[in-house]
ZAMARGU-4260 file (C-alpha; in steps of 0.2 Angstrom, whole numbers, plus 5000, padded with zeros to 4 digits):
<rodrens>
0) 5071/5068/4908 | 5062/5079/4913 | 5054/5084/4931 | 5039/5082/4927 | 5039/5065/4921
5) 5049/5057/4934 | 5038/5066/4946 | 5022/5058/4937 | 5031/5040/4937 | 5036/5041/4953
10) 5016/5045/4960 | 5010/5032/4947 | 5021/5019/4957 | 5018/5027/4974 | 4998/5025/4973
15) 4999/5008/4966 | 5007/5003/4981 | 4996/5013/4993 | 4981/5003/4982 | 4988/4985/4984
20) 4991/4991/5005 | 4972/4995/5005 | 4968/4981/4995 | 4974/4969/5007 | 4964/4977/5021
25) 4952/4977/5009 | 4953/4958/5008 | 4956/4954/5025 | 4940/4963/5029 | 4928/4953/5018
30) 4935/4936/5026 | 4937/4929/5009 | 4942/4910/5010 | 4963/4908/5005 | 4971/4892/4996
35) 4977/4881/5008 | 4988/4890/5014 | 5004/4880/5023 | 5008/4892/5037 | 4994/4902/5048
40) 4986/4918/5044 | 4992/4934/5049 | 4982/4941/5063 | 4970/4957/5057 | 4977/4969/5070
45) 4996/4967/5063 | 4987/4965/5045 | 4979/4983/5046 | 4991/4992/5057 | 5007/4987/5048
50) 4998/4991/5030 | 4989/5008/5038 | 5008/5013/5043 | 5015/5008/5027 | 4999/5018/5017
55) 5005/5034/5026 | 5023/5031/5021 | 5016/5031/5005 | 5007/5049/5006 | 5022/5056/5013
60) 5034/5052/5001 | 5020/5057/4988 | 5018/5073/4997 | 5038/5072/4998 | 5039/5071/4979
65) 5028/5085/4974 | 5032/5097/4989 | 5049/5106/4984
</rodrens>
């Protein structure tokens, strides 16, 4: 394979999950009303801190695949 094509899948899958962090911010943020959930809600500090650490965990290793 060539380095280009591992470099392209790996960003493909690198912003995906950088989208489903801010996506749950995202979703957190707008209050919208959960299933009945059996165990509590997580509170929105942890929610947005733990997912804005693991967003620039994503850019690094993005900037980490693409910078030699």
């Amino acid at each position: 394979m060539s380095d280009w094509l591992i470099g392209a899948t790996g960003t493909v899958l690198i912003l995906f999950s950088a989208f489903c962090f801010a996506a749950a911010v995202w979703r957190q943020m707008l209050e919208v009303q959960p299933p009945r959930p059996d165990t509590p809600r997580i509170p929105r500090a942890v929610l947005i801190a733990v997912n804005g650490f693991l967003l620039v965990v994503s850019l690094a290793a993005l900037v980490g695949i693409w910078l030699p």
